[in-house]
C-alpha positions in Angstrom: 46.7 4.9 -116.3 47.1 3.5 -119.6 50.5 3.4 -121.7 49.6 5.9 -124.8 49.3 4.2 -128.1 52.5 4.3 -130.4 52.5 6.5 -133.0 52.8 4.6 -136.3 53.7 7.6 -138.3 56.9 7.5 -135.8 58.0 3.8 -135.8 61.6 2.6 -136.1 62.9 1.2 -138.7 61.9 1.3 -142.4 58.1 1.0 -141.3 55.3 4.0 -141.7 52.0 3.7 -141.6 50.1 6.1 -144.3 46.2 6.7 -144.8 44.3 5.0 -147.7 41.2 7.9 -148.5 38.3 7.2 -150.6 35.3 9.3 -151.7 32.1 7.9 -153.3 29.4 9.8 -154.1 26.0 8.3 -154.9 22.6 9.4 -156.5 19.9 9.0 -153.9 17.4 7.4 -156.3 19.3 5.9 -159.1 21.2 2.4 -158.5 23.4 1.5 -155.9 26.6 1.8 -157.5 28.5 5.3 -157.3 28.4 7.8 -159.9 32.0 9.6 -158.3 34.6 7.4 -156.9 38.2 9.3 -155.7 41.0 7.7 -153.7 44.3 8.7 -152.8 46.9 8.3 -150.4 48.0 10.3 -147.4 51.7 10.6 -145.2 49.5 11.1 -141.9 46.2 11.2 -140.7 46.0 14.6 -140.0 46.5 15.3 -143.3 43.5 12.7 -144.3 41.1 14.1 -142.2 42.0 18.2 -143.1 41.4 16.8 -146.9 37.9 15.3 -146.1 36.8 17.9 -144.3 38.0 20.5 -146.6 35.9 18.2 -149.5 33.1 18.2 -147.4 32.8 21.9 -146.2 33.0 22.7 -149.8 29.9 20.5 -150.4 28.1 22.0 -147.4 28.4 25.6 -149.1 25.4 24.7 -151.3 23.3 23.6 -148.8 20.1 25.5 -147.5 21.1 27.3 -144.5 19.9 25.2 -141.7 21.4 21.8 -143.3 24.5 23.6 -144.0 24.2 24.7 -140.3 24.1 21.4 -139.2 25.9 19.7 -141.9 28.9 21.9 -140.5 28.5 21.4 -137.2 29.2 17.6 -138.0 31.9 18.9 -140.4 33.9 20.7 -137.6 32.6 19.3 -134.7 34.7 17.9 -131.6 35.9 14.5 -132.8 39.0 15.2 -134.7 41.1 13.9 -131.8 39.4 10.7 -131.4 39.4 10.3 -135.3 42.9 10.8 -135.4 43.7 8.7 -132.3 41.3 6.0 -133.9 43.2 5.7 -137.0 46.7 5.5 -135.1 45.4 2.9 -133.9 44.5 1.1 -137.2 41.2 1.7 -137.2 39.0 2.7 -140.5 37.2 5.6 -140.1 34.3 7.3 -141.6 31.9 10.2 -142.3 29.2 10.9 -144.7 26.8 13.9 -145.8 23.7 13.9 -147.9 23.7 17.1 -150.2 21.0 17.6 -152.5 20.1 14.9 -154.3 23.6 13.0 -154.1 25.0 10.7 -150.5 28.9 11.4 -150.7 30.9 8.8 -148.0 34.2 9.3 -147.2 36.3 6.6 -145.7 40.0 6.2 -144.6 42.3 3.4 -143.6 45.6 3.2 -142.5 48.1 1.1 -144.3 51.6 -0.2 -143.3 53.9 1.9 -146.2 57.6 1.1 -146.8 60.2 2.4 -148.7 62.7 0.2 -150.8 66.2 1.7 -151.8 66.7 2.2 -155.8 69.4 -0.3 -155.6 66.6 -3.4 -154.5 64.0 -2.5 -156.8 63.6 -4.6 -159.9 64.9 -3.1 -163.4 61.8 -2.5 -166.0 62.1 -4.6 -169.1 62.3 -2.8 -172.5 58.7 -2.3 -174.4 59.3 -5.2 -176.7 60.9 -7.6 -174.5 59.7 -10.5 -173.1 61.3 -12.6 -170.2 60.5 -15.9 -172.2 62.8 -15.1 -174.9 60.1 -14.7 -177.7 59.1 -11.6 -179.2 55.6 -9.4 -179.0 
């Protein structure tokens, strides 16, 4: 039997992993380049994977019945677990759906995220100062 893998969101110390989400979406026939791009971050991976699949259900609604069918099936099929247990692992994870005329990918990464106390953290410089001594 294998020891379980740790659970970053639950290390010691000032350490904690978080979950770097991006969403492109990208017309079929025009370019390569994407014509949406979203990213955001996310305290667990959970929470990174309820997000996509919420986005992507919501794109599935518009879909004929049988791709929608399917399309769900994907959606809310059996691999949460492993998705999550990937990620805990520090692996980047992925899923993508073609709707209409438009290829929408959705990609997450976890990241190691720290906090500093206040009393660290660097002061911000007034507007119009400049650390050389001259003015803007």
């Amino acid at each position: 039997m294998c020891d379980p893998d740790p659970d970053p969101t639950h290390s010691e110390g000032a350490e904690l992993h978080a979950y770097w989400c991006e969403r492109s979406t990208y017309p079929l026939l025009r370019g390569s380049a994407p014509d949406a791009f979203v990213r955001y971050s996310v305290p667990t991976a959970a929470e990174a994977l309820r997000r996509f699949r919420v986005e992507a259900r919501a794109l599935a609604e518009a879909m004929a019945p049988e791709a929608r069918r399917e399309a769900l099936e994907r959606i809310d099929g059996g691999g949460r677990v492993r998705t999550i247990a990937a990620l805990h692992r520090g692996r980047t994870c992925g899923f993508s759906l073609g709707h209409g005329d438009r290829w929408t990918e959705w990609t997450v990464r976890p990241y190691l995220a720290f906090t500093v106390a206040a009393r660290h953290l660097l002061s911000v410089l007034p507007p119009k100062c400049c650390p050389c001594g001259a003015s803007r």
